[in-house]
N, C-alpha and C positions, 0 to 999 in steps of 0.2 A: 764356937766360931761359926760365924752365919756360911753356909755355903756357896754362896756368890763368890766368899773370899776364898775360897779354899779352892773351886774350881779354875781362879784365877791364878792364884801358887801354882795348880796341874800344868795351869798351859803357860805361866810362863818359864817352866822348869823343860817342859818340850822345847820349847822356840830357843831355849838356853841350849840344848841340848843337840840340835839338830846340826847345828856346822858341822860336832863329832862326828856325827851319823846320820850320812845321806838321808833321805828320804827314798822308801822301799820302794810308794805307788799309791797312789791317788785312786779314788774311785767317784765315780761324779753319777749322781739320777736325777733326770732334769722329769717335772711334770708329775711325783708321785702321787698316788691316789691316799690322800689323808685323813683318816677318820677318827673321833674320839667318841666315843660310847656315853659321854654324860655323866659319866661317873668317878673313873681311873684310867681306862685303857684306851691306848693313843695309838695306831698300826699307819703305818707309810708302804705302800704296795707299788710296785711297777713291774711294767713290762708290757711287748709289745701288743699283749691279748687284750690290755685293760684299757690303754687310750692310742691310737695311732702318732698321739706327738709326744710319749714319752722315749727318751731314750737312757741308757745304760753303761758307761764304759770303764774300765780300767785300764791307767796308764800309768806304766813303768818308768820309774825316774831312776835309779842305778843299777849297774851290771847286777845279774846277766837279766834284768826283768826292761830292760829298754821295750819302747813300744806299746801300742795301745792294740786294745782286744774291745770293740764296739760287738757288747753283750746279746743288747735286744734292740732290734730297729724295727718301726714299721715297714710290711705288712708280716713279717716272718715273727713265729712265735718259739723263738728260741727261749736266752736264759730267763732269770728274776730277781728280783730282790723286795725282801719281806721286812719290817723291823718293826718289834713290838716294845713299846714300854709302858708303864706304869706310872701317869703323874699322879702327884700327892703334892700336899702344902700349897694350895691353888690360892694365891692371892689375885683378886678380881677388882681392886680399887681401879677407878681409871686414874691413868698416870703411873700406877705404881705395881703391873700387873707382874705376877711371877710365879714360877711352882716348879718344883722338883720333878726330875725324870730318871729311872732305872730302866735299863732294859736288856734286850741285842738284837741282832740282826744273821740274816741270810742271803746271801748273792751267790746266785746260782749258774752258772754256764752253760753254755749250750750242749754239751754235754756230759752234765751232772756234776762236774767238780762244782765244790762251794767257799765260800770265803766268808768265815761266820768270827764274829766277835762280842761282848758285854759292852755295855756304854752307859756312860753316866755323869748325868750335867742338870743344867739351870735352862728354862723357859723364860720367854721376857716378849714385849711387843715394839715392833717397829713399824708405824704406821698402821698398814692394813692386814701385817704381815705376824704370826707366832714364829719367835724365833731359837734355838734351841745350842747352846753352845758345852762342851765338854771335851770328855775321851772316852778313846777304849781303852780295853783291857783284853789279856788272851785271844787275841785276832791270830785267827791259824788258817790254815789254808788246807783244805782236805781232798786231796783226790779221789773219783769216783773208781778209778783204777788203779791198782798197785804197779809204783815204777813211774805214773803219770809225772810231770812237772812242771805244765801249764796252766793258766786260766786262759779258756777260747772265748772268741767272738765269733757273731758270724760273717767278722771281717776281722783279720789280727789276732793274735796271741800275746799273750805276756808270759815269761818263764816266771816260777816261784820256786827255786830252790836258790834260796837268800845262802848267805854266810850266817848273819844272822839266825839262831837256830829257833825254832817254834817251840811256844806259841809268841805272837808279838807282843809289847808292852810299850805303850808310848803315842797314841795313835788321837789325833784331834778331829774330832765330828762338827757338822756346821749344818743345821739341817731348817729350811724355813717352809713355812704352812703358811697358803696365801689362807684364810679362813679365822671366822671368828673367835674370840678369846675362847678358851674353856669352862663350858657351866654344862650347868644341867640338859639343858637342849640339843647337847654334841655339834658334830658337823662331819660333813662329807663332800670333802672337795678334791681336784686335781688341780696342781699348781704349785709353786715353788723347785727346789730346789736342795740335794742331799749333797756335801762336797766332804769328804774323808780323804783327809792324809796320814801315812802309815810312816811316822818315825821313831823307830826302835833308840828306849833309852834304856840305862840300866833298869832290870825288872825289880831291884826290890825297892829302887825310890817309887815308882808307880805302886805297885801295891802297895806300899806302906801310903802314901799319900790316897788312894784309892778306898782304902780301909778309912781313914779317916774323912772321908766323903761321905762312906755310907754309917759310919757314925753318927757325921753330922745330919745327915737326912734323919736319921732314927730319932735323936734327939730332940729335932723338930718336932715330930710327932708327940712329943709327950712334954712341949713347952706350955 
């Protein structure tokens, strides 16, 4: 089963899924710094140190996590967020460009809690844009302090102690690179946009559907 389809089963077994179960909180990074190495390795970096017009924030959509918590803003060099993956299977036809992604991510607050999760989806192009669509998997929320139960900004908070029990399962990633296709000559640019939504579905339809993601990626490999 080619993975396009299988990512598409993911999310639309989320979107099915989501009436049940609110949605936890969103995380938006507008302007990340995007680079691919020419090879395999694709990282997305923000924060307020790296460009003055990126910004950072999580926003709480159901009890008790109501409210936004604005991470990193210029000039203050508060939280971050890091995400690394791994594309593979890089088709470069024009019109028909695509490649697989594995990876996770780190978003950091202003002081030191993180919000890390696995992700794993399909590249594709729109326009001038790489476009990257999926989920996560195991999205946890880590306190830098025991007893902690927030993510800070350095304006706002959001609580994170869900009903919902950790880690998360269910979580749709959207992430675009204004920047050229992937080849050998890499790139390094600022620009686009990372938009995550955290809706908790039963954990063992995600794994089991997630296993069969990374099946089909493997697969790939040795088509």
């Amino acid at each position: 089963m080619k993975i396009k389809l299988i990512i598409l089963t993911i999310l639309t077994l989320c979107l099915i899924t989501a009436p049940a179960r609110a949605d936890l909180f969103d995380i938006t990074i507008s302007n990340p710094n995007s680079v691919f190495n020419g090879v395999s390795t694709f990282t997305a970096d923000a924060s307020s140190a790296i460009a003055n017009i990126q910004l950072g924030s999580v926003i709480g959509q159901s009890p008790p996590a109501l409210g936004t918590a604005a991470v990193f803003v210029w000039p203050a060099d508060l939280g971050s967020f890091s995400l690394t993956m791994q594309v593979t299977n890089i088709v470069s036809t024009a019109g028909s460009e695509s490649a697989d992604g594995l990876g996770s991510f780190v978003f950091t607050d202003v002081d030191g809690d993180t919000i890390t999760a696995d992700l794993i989806g399909t590249w594709s192009t729109l326009g001038s844009s790489n476009n990257f669509a999926g989920v996560l998997g195991n999205v946890s929320y880590n306190p830098s302090t025991i007893g902690e139960t927030t993510f800070d900004g350095g304006t706002g908070s959001v609580p994170m102690n869900f009903a919902a029990p950790l880690p998360w399962n269910g979580s749709i990633v959207h992430l675009t690179a204004t920047a050229p296709w992937f080849s050998p000559n890499g790139f390094d640019v600022t620009g686009g946009s990372i938009d995550i939504t955290v809706v908790p579905v039963p954990g063992a339809i995600l794994l089991g559907i997630l296993g069969l993601s990374v099946a089909g990626i493997k697969l790939r490999k040795f088509a």
